[in-house]
Each structure stands twice: as C-alpha cells, then as structure tokens.
C-alpha positions as CSV (number, residue, x, y, z in Angstrom):
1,X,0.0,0.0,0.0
2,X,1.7,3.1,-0.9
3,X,-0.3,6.6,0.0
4,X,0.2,10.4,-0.2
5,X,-1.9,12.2,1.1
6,X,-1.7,16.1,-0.2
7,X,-2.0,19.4,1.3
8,X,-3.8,18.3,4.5
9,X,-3.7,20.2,8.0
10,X,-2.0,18.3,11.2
11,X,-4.2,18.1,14.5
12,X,-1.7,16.5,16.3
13,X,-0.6,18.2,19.8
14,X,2.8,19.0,21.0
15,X,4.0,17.6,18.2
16,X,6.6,18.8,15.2
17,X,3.3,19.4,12.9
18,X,0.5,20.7,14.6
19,X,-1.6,23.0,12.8
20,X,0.9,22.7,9.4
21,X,-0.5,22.2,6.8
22,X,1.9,19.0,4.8
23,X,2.0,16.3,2.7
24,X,2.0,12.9,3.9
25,X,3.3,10.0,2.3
26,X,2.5,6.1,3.7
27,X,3.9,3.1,2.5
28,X,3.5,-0.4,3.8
29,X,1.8,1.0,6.8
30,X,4.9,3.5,7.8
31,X,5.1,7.3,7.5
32,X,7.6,7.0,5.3
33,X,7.6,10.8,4.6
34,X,6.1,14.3,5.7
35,X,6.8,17.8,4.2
36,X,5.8,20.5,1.2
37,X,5.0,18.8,-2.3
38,X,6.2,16.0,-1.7
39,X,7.4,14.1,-5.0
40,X,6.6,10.6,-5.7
41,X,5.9,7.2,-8.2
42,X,2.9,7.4,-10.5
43,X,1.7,4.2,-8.3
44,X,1.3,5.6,-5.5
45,X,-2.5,6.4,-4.6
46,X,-3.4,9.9,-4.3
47,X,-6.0,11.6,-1.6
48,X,-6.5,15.3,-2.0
49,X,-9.5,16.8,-0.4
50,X,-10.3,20.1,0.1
51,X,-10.4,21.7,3.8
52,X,-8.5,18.4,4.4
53,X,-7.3,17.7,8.4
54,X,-5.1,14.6,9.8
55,X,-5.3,13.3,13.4
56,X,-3.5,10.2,15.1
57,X,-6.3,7.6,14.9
58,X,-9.4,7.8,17.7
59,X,-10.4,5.6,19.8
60,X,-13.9,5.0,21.5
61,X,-13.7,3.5,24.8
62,X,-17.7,2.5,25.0
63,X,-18.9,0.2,21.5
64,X,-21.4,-2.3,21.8
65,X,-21.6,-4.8,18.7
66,X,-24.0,-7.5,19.8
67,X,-22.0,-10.6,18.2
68,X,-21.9,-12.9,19.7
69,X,-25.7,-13.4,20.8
70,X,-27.2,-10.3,19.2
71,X,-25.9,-10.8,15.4
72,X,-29.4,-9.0,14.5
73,X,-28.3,-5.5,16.0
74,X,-24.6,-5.6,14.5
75,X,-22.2,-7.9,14.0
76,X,-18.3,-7.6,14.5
77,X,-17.3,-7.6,10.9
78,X,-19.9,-4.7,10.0
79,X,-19.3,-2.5,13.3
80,X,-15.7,-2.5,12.4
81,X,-16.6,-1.0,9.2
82,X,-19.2,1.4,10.3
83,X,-16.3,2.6,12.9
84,X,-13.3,2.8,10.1
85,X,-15.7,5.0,8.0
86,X,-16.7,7.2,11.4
87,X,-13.0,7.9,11.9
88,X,-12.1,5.4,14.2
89,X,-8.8,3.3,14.2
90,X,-9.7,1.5,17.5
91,X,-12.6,0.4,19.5
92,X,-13.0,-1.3,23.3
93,X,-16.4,-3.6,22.6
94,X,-18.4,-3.6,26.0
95,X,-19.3,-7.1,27.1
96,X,-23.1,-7.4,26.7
97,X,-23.4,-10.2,24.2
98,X,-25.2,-13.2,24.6
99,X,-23.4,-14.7,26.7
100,X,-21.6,-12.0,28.2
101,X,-18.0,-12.0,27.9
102,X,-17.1,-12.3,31.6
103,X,-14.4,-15.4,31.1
104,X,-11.2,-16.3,28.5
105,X,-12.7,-18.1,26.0
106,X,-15.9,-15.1,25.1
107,X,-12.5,-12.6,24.8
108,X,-10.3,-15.2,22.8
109,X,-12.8,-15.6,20.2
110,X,-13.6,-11.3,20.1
111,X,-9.5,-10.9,19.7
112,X,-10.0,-13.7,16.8
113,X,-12.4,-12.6,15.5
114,X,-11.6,-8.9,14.6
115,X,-8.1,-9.7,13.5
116,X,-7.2,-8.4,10.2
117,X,-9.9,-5.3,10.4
118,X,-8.4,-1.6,9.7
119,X,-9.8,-0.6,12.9
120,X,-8.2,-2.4,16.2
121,X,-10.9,-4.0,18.6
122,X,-10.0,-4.4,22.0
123,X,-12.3,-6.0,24.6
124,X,-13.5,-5.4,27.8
125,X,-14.3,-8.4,29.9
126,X,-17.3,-8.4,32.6
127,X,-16.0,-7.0,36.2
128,X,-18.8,-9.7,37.1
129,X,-20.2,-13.2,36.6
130,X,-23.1,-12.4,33.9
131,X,-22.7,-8.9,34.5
132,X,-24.9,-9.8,37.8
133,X,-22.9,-7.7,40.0
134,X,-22.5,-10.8,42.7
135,X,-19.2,-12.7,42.4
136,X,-15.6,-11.6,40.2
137,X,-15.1,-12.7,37.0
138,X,-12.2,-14.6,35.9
139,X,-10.5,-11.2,35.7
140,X,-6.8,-12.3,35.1
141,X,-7.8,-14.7,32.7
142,X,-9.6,-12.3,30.4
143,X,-6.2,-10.1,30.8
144,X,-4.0,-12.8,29.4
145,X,-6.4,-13.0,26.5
146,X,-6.6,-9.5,25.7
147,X,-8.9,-7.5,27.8
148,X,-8.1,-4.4,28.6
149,X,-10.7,-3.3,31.2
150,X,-13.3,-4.7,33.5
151,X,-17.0,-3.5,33.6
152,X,-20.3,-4.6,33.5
153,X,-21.9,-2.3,30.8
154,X,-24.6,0.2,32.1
155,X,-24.8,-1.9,36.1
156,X,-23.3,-0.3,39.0
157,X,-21.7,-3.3,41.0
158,X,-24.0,-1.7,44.4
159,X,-22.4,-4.7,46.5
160,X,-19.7,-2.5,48.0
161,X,-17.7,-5.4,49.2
162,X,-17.4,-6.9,45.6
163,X,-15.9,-3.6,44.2
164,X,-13.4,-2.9,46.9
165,X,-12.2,-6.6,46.1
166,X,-12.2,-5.9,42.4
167,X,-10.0,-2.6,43.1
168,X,-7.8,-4.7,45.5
169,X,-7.0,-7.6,43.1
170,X,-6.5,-5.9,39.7
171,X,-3.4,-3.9,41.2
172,X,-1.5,-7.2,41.2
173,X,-1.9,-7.1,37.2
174,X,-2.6,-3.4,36.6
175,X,-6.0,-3.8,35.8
176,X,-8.6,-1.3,35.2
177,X,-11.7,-1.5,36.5
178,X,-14.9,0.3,35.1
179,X,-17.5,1.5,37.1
180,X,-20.7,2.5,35.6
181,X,-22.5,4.5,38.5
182,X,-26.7,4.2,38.8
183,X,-28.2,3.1,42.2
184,X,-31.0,0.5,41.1
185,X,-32.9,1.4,44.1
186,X,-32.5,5.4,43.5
187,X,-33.3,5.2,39.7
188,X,-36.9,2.8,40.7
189,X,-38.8,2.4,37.0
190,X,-37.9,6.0,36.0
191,X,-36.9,6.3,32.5
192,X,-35.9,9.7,31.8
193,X,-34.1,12.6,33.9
194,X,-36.1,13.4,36.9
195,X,-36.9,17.3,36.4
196,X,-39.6,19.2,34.9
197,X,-39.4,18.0,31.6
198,X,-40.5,14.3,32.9
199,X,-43.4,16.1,35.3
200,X,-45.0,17.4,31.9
201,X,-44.7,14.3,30.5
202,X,-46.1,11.9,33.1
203,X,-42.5,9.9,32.2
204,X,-41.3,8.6,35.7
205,X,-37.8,10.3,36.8
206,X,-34.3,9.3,37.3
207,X,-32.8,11.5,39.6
208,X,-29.5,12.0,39.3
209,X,-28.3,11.6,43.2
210,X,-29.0,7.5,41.4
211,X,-25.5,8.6,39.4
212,X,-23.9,10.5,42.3
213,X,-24.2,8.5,45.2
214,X,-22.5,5.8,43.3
215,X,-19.7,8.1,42.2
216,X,-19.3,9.2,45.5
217,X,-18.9,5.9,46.8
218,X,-17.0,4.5,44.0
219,X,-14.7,7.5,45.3
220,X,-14.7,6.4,48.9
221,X,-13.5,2.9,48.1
222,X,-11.0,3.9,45.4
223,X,-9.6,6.3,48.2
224,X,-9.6,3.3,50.7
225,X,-8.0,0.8,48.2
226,X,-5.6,2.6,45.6
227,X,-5.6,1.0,42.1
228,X,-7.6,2.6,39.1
229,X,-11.1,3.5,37.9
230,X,-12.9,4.4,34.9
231,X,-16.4,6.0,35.6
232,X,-18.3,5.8,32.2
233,X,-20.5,8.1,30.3
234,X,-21.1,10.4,33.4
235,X,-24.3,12.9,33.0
236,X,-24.8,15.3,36.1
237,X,-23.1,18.6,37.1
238,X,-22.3,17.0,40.8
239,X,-20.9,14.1,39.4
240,X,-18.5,16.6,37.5
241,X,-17.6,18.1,40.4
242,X,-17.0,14.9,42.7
243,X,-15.0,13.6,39.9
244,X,-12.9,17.2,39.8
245,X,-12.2,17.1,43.6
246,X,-10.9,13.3,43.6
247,X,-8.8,14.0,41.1
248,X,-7.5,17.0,43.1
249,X,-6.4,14.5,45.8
250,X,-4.4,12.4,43.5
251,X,-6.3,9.7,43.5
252,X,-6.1,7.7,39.7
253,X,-9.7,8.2,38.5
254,X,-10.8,8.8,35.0
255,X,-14.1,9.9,33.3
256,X,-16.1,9.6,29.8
257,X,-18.8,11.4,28.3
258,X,-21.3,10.4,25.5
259,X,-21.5,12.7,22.5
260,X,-25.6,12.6,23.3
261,X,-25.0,14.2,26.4
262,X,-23.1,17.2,25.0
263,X,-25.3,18.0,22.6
264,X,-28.5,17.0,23.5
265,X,-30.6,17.5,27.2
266,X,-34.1,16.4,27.7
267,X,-35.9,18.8,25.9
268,X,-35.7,16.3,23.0
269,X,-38.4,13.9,24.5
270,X,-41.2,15.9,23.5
271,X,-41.7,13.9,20.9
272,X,-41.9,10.7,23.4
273,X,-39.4,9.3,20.4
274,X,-37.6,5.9,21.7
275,X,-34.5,7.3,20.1
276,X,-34.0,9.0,22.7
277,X,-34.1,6.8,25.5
278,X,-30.8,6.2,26.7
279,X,-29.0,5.4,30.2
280,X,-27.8,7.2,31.6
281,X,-30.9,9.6,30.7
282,X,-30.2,12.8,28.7
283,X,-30.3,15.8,31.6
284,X,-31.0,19.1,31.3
285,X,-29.2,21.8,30.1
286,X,-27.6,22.9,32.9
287,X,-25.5,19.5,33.2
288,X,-24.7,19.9,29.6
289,X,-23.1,23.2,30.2
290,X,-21.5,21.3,33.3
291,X,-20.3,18.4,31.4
292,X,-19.1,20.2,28.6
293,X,-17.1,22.7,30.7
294,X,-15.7,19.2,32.2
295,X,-14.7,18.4,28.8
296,X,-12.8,22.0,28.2
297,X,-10.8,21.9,31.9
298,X,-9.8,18.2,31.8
299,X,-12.3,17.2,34.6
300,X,-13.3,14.7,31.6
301,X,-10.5,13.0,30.1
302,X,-12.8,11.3,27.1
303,X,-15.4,11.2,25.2
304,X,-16.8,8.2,23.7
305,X,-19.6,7.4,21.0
306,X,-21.6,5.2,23.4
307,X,-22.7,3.5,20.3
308,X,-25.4,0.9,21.3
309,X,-27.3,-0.5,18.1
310,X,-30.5,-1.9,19.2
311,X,-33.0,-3.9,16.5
312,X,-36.6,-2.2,16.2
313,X,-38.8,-5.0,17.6
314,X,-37.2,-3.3,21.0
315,X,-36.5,0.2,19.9
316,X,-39.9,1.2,17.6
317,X,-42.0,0.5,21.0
318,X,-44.1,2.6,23.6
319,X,-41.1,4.9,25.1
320,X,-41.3,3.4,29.0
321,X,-40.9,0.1,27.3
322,X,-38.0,0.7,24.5
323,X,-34.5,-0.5,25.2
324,X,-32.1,2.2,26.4
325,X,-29.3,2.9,23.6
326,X,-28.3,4.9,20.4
327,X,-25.7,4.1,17.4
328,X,-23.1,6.8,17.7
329,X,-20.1,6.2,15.7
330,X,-21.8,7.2,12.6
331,X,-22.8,11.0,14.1
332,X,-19.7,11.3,16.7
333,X,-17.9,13.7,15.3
334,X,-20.0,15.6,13.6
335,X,-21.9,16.1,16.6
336,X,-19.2,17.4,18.5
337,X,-17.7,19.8,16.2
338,X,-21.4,21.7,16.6
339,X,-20.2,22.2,20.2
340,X,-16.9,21.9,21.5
341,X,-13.3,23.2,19.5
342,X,-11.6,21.2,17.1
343,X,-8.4,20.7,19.2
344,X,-10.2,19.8,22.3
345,X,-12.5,17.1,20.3
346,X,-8.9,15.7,18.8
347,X,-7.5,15.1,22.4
348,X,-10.7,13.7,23.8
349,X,-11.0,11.1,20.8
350,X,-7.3,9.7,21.7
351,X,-6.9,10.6,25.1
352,X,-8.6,6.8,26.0
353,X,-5.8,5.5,24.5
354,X,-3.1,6.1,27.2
355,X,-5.6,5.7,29.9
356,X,-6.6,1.8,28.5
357,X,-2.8,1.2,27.9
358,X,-3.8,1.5,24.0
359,X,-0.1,2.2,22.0
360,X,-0.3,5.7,21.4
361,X,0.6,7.3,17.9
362,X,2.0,10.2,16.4
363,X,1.8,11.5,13.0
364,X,5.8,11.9,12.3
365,X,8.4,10.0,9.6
366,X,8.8,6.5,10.4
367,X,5.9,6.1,12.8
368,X,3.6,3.5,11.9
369,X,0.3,5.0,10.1
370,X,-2.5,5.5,12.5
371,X,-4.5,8.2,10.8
372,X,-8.5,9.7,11.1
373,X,-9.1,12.1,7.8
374,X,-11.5,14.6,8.4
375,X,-12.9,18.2,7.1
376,X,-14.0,20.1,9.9
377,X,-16.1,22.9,7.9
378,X,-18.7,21.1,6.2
379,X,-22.0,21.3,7.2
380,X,-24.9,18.7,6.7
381,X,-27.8,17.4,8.0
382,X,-27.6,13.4,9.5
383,X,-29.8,11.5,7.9
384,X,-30.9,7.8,7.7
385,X,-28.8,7.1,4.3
386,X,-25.9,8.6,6.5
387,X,-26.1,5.0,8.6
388,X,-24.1,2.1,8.1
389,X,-25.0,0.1,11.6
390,X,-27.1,-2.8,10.8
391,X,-30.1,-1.0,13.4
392,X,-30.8,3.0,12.8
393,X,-31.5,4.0,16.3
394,X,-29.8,7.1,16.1
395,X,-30.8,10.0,18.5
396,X,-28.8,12.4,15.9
397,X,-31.2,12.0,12.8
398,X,-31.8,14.9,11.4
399,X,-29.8,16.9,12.8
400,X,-27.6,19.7,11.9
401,X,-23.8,18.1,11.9
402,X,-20.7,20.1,11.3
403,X,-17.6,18.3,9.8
404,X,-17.1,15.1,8.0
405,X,-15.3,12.5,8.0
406,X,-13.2,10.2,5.3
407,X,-11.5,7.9,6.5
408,X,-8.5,5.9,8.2
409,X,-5.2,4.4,7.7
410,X,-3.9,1.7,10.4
411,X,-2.6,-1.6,10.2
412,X,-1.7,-1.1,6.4
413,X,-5.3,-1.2,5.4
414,X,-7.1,2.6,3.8
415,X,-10.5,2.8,4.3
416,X,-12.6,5.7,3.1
417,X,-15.9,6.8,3.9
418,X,-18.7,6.4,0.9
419,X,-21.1,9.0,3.4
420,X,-23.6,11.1,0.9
C-alpha cells in the first residue's frame, strides 16, 4: 500500500506538525515521509480533499456490537466498518453479548475474530459473573487473553464489598476497573431525567443523586483501596464536580462522556421518540453546560460514541418500554464539532488511549500509520442514508452536523468513507 496524502492540516498536539498544513506520504503501513509537495511514483494512490485535516487515529472507549448473541443489531465484521468509516482506528467492545463475555474463552474468540480489520478491537471483559454484579469474573484470565478493562456495561456493581475486592485484586496485574455509576434502588422504574421536563410528560424520573451517590462511593473505596477506575458516560453537574475534587487528591480516577450528552438534554423527549431513550438519561441543560465545561478543563478525560445498536422490535416500542441505547459512531464527530473546538475534540477522541494502555501514535516520519481524515467545515444534516449500523437508532437524525469525516489508515489497510 503506498499513500500520499496532499496538502492536509495536522491536528496532532505537542507535536513537530501541529496546525501545518503538509503532505503525507504512507507506504506499507509507515510514515515513510512528511513535508511541502512531496514528489513521488505514478503508483502511488493519491488523496487530495479540500479543507482536508489529519489526526492520530481515535479511539472509543464504549462500543457495543451485539456478536456474539445479538448478530441482529450488528455484527463484529460490519461494526468494524461502520467505525473505520466514522474515523475510528480503535474500538473497546463492551461485554453485553449473549453470553456476556465475563471469562477467557468469550474474549479469545472477540480478539480472533476482529483480526485483520483496519480498525483495532479491544475487549472489555465483565468485572462480574453475567454482569450480575455478585461474584468476580475470571478477571486475570480475560487479561491474558486480551482484555483491557473490567466493567459490566450500564450496572453499577452496588455490593460494595465486591468492588473494593475488584479494586484490591486488579493492582496485582494493573487492571482497570470500570465502574458504571446508577443506584438501582435510587433510579426505581424511572426512565428519563427526573426534572420538569418528565413532570409534563407523566415519564417517571431518574434523579441524578441515582448517578452520584455511586460516584461518591466508587470514590470512597477507590480512596480506601488505591488502584484505578474508569467512571463511564457520566451525566450530572455534581458528578463533574466529585469527579474534579478526587482527582485533586491524587487519586487515579478517569471519566467519559457520551456525544448525546453534549449535545443534547431532555428537551428532546417531546416527541416521546424511543430514540431517545438512553442510560444514563439525557439531563438538562444545565448539566450539559457542566459536562461540557468538564470536557474543556480536563475534569473529563474522554469522550466516547456510546454507540449501542439496538434492533426495532425493542426500539420502535411505547417509550417506558424501548430499550435504552443509540448508534453513535456514525454521528460522533459531527456532533461534537457543533459544540466543543476542534483541538479539544482531537485530544478527547485519543486521550482513552493512554488511559486503556492502548499504544499511542503520532503522526511523524517512520511512525507506523495510524490516521483519522476529516474536514471540519462542512455542514450537513444526519440522515438515515448517513447510517451504516445494521439497526438506525440514532438520536442524531436529522440533525444539523458540522464536519465530516473520510477515513483511516492503520494496520496497512485505507479505508474511506462512501457517506452522501
């Protein structure tokens, strides 16, 4: 495979190249050469685009495929696709299959079979048996075979005793454990933010002290303990600010934040549209202004797609009765660029990496290719064609989107997008 890639704009921090504009030749997978006009062979493929930005490759730390189990909402081979063409050159797949992946042989046959994809999948095993929240995993096991976190996906492990063991034991490995934060018992039947917005409605609430009293104590026993967590796809203002002040003490705790919950709050459910039923529920504005002023002082290290395809027969329903989830990868960064900088939606899109223990990657000569294309000026409006997940339960459709993407290049493979 041999690539130049003309006249396009470097997003790419610290670095040599940052905000110059080069050209960028690949071959065999290396950068084999960056700089002004560059000349080469009449074979070598050619990508000029106008408006035309480069990144290191991004990486979502929350995907949800469905295979094995669930082959009818996506399958590995076509989510891999779906996230090369959004821009992304590495994934960590969430364990809610059928089964769930909670032991070595569900994560042996997720690292087979995503080998030889342009984008890089990386598991997550289940921090629990079943994802029940009762007894560990086999949490070393998984490790061996390629997992790079613990979590159960969207359950709070509320047994108290059964996280401060999970903190203890991964530190002998340097695990990471992931814990989603909503109190069962605090969040009752409600399916949308508790607020004002859910009182008109007659939707039943989720408060969000169901999200912050499990950060809080996630906190506590992380203080107790030592080790590492990863609280996922927070939503509320409070839980910003907990998160804030336990990082303050030095204690190793790391945050994401859906796309859906920067953009959009619960103003959206007027419709009562099942699209946009998600968990955690979309809040109101004022935690969006929270969560995104997270983002832009590095209270929130990431943010991640949450993508979570989920078929019609449990999506197209009455709204208290639809499955919680939307598809994100498709929308991600288009979605972002209508409120948060360029730069800072670069370093949120690979700042997972370091954190999951993900090789990080530079765009300089003889570094191995990991590359997102992009134009960040276009402006378009999501739509169902837009779609390449297997299920279209996107929250985003029809919406405005700013910036588009085209493409990667990692592991030696190109792979543009065909997006209308």
């Amino acid at each position: 495979m041999k690539i130049i890639i003309r006249k396009a704009t470097v997003i790419n921090p610290q670095r040599e190249y940052h905000h110059k504009t080069v050209d960028i030749y690949v071959k065999d997978g290396i950068i084999e050469a960056i700089g002004d006009n560059l000349k080469v062979n009449s074979d070598v493929a050619e990508i000029a685009i106008d408006d035309l930005f480069v990144s290191p490759g991004w990486f979502d730390s929350s995907v949800s495929f469905g295979e094995p189990g669930f082959e009818d909402r996506e399958t590995i081979s076509n989510g891999l696709q779906v996230a090369a063409k959004s821009g992304f050159t590495s994934v960590a797949l969430q364990p809610n299959m059928n089964p769930v992946a909670d032991n070595q042989s569900a994560i042996s046959f997720l690292t087979t079979k995503s080998s030889g994809f342009a984008t890089d999948l990386y598991p997550i095993g289940a921090l629990t048996k079943g994802s029940l929240g009762q007894d560990l995993a086999e949490l070393y096991d998984m490790k061996n075979s390629g997992a790079i976190a613990f979590g159960d996906y969207n359950k709070s492990v509320e047994n108290a005793g059964v996280m401060k063991i999970a903190l203890d034991y991964v530190q002998d490995f340097g695990g990471l454990v992931i814990g989603f934060c909503k109190n069962a018992q605090l969040a009752g039947n409600g399916v949308v933010n508790e607020g004002a917005v859910a009182m008109r409605l007659g939707l039943k609430g989720i408060p969000s002290i169901a999200e912050e009293s499990e950060v809080a104590k996630n906190i506590q026993l992380l203080e107790y303990t030592g080790g590492r967590i990863h609280v996922p796809t927070i939503s509320t203002a409070r839980s910003v600010d907990m998160i804030r002040s336990a990082k303050a003490k030095g204690l190793q705790i790391t945050c994401s934040v859906s796309v859906h919950h920067l953009v959009l709050t619960d103003e959206t459910l007027e419709t009562f549209d099942s699209r946009f039923k998600v968990s955690p529920p979309l809040r109101a504005n004022e935690d969006r202004l929270a969560l995104i002023e997270g983002v832009l002082d590095g209270s929130i290290d990431m943010i991640t797609s949450d993508h979570n395809p989920i078929d019609i027969e449990n999506k197209k329903m009455e709204f208290a009765l639809a499955k919680n989830g939307t598809i994100g990868l498709e929308s991600a960064f288009g979605a972002l660029m209508t409120v948060l900088p360029l730069d800072v939606i670069i370093e949120k899109l690979t700042a997972g990496k370091r954190i999951f223990g993900i090789a990080d990657s530079e765009i300089a000569a003889k570094s191995i290719a990991n590359l997102t294309l992009f134009t960040p000026s276009a402006e378009w409006v999501f739509k169902k064609e837009n779609i390449i997940s297997k299920s279209k339960n996107s929250a985003f459709l029809g919406r405005q989107m700013k910036g588009k993407v085209h493409g990667i290049i990692n592991n030696g493979k190109l792979v543009l997008s065909d997006k209308k």
